[in-house]
N, CA, C and O atoms as a MOPAC input file, in Angstrom:
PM7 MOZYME 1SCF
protein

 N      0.84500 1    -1.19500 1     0.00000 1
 C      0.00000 1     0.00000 1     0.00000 1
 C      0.88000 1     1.24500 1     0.00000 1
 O      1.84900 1     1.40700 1     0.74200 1
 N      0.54100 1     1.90100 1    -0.69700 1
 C      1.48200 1     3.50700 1    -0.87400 1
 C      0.35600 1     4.83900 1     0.23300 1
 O     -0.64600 1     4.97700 1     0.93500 1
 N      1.49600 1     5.47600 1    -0.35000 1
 C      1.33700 1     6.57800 1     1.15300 1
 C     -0.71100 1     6.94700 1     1.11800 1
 O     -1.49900 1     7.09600 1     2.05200 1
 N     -0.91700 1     6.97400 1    -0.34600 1
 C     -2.20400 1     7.83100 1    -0.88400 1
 C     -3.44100 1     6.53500 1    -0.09300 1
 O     -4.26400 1     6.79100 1     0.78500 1
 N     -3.25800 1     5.52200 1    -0.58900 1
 C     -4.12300 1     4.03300 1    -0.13100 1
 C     -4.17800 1     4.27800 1     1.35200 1
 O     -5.27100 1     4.07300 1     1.88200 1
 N     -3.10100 1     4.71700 1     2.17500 1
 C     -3.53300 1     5.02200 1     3.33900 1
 C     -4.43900 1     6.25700 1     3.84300 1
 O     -5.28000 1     6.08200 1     4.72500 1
 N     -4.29900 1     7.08500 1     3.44700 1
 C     -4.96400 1     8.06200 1     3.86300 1
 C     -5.99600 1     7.86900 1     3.17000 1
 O     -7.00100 1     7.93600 1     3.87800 1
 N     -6.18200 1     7.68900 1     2.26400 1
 C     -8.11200 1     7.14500 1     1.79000 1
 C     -8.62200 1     6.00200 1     2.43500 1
 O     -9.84900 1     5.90000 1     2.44300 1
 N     -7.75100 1     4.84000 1     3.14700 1
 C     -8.20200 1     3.96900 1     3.87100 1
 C     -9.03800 1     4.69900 1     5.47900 1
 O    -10.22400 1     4.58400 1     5.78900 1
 N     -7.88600 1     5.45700 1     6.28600 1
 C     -8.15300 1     6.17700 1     7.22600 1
 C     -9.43300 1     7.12600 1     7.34200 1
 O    -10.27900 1     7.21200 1     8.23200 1
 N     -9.28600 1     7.78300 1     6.17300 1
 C    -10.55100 1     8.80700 1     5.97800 1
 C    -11.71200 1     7.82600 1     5.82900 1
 O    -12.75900 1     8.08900 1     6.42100 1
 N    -11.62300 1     6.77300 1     5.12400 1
 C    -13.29500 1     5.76700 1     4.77400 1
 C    -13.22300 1     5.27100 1     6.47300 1
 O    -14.33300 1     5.09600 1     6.97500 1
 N    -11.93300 1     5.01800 1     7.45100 1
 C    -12.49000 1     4.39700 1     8.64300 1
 C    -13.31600 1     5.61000 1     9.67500 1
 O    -13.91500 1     5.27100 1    10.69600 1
 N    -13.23800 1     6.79500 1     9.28900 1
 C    -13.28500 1     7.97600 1     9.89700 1
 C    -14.51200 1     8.36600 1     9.51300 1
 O    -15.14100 1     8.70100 1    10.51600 1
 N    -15.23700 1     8.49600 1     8.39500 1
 C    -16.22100 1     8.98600 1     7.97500 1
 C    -17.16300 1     7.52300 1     8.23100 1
 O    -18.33800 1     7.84300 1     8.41200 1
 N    -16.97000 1     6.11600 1     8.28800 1
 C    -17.86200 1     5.16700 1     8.99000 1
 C    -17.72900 1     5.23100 1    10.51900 1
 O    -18.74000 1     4.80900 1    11.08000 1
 N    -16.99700 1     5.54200 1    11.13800 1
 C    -16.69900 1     5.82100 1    12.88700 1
 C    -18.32200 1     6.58300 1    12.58600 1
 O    -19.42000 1     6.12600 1    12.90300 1
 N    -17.95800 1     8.10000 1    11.74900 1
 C    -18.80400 1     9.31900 1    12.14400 1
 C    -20.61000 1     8.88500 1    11.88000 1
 O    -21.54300 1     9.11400 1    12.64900 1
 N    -20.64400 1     8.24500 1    10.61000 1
 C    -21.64200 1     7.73300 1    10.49400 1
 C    -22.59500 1     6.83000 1    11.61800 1
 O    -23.75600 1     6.81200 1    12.02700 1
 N    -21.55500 1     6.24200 1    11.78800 1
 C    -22.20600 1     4.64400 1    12.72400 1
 C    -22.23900 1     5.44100 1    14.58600 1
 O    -22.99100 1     5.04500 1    15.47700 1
 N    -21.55800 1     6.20400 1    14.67800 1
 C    -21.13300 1     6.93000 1    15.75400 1
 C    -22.38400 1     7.93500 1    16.04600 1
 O    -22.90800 1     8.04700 1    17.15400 1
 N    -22.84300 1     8.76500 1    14.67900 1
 C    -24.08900 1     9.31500 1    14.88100 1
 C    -25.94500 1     8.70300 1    15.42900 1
 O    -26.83200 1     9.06300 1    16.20300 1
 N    -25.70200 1     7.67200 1    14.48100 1
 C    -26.47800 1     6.46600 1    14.44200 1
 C    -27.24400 1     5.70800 1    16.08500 1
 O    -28.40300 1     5.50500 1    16.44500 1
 N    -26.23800 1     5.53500 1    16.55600 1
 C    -26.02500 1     4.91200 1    17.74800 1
 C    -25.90400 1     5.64300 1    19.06200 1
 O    -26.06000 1     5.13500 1    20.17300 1
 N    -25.47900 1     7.45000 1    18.68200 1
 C    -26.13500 1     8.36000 1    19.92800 1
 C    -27.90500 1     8.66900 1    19.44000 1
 O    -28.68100 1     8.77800 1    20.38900 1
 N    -28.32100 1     8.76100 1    18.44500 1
 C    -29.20500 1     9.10100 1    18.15400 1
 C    -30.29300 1     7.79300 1    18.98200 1
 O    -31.17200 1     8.07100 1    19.79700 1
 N    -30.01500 1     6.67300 1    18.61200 1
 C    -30.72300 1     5.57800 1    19.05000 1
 C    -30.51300 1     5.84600 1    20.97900 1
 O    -31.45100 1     5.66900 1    21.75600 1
 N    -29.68400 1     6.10500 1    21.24400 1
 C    -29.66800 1     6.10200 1    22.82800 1
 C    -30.27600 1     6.80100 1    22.76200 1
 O    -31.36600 1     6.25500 1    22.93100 1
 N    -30.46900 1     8.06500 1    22.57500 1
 C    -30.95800 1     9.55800 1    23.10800 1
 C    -32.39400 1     9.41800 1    22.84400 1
 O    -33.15800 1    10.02100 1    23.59700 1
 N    -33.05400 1     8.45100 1    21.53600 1
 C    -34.30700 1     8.04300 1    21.58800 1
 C    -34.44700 1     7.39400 1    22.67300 1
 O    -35.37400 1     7.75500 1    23.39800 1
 N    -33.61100 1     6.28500 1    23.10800 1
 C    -34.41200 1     5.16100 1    24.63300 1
 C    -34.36300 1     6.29200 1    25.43000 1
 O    -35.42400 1     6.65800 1    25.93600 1
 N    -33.37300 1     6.91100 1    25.64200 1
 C    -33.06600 1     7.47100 1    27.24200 1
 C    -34.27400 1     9.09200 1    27.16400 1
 O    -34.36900 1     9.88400 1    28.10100 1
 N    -34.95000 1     9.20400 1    25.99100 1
 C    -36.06300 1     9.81200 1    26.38100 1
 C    -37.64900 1     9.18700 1    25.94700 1
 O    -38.71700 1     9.76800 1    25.75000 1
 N    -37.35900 1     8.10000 1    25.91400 1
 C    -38.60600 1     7.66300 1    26.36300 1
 C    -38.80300 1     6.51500 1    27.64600 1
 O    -39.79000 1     5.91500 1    28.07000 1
 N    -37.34500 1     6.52700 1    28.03900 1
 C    -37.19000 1     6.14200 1    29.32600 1
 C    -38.00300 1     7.53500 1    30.13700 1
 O    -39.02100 1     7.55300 1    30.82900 1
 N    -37.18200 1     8.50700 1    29.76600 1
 C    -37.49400 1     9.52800 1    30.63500 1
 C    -38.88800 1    10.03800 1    30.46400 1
 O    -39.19100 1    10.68900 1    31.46500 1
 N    -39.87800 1     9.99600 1    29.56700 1
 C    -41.16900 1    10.48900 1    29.17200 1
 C    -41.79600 1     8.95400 1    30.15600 1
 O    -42.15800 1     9.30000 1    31.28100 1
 N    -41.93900 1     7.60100 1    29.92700 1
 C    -42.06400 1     7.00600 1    30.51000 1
 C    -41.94500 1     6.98000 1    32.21400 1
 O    -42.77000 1     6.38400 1    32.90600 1
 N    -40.83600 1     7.69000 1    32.74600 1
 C    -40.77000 1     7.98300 1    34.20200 1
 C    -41.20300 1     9.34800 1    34.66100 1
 O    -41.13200 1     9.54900 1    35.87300 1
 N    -41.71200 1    10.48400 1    33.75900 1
 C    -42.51200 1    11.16400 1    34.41600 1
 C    -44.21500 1    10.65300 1    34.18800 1
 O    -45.04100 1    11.01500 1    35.02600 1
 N    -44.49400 1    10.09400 1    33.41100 1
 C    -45.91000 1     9.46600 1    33.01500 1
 C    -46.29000 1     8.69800 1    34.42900 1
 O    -47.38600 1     8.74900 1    34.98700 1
 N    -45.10600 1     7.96500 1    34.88000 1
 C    -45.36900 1     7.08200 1    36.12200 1
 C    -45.41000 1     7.86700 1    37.17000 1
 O    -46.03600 1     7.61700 1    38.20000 1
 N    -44.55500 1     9.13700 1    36.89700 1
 C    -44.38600 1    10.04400 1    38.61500 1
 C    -45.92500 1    10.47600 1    38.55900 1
 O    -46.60600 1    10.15600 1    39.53300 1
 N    -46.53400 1    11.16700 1    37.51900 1
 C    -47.66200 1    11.88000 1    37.31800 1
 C    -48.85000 1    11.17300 1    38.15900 1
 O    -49.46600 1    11.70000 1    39.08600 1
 N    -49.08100 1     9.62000 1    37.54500 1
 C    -50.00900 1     8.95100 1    38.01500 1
 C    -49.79700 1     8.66900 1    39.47000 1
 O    -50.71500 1     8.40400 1    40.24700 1
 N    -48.76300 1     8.72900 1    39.73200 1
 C    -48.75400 1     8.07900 1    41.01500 1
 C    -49.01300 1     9.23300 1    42.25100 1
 O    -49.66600 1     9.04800 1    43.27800 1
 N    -48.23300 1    10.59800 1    41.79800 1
 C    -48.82400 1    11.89000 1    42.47400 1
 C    -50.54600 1    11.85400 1    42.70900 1
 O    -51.10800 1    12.06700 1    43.78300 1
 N    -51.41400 1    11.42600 1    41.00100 1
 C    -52.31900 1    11.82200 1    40.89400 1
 C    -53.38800 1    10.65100 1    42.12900 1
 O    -54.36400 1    10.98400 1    42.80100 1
 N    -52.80200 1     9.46000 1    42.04600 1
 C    -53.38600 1     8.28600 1    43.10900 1
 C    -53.51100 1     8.81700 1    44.56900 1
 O    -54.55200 1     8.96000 1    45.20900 1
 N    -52.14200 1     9.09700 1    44.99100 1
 C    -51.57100 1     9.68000 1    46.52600 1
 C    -52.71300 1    11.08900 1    46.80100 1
 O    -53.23400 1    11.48900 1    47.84300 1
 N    -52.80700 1    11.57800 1    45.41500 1
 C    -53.41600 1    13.23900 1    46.07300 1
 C    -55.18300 1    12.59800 1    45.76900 1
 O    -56.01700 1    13.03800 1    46.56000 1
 N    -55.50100 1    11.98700 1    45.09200 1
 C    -56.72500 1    10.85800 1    45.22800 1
 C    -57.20300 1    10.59900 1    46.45500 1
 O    -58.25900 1    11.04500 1    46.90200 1
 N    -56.23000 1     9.67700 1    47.17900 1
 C    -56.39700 1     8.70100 1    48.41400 1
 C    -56.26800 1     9.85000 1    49.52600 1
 O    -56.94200 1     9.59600 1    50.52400 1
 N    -55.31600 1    11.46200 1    49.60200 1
 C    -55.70100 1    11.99300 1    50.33300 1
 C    -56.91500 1    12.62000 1    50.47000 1
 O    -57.62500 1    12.38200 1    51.44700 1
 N    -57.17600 1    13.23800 1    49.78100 1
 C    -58.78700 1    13.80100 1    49.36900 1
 C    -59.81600 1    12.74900 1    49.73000 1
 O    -60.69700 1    13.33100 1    50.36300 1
 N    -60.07700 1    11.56700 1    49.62300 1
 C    -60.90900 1    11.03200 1    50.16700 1
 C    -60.59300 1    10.85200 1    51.81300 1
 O    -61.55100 1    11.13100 1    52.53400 1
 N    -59.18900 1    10.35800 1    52.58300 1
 C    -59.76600 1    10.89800 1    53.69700 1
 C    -59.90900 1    11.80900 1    54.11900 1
 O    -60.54100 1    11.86300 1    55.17400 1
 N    -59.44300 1    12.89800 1    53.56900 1
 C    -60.05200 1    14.04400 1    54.15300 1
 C    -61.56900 1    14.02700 1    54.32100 1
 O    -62.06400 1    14.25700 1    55.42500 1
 N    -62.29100 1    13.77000 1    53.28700 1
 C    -64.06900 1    14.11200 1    53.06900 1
 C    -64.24200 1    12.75200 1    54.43900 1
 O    -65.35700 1    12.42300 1    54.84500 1

């Protein structure tokens, strides 16, 4: 391999890093917010139960 084969090798491993690298934060950042939409959905209901169950003993 001559000097040129390398640096076009490097750049194709660099521009698939960037690709596959984008790919794969994008996919986390989808779970880790519907993790997070998912754990306020649960805080919500569960506020909404607790402030429920107080209100009735109060009456």
């Amino acid at each position: 391999m001559n000097k040129y084969q390398k640096v076009i090798l490097l750049l194709g491993i660099i521009i698939l890093i960037a690709l596959f690298g984008k790919t794969i934060t994008r996919v986390s950042f989808g779970v880790l917010g519907l993790l997070g939409k998912g754990l306020i959905i649960i805080a919500v209901t569960l506020f909404l139960i607790f402030s429920l169950k107080k209100n009735k003993k109060k009456k």
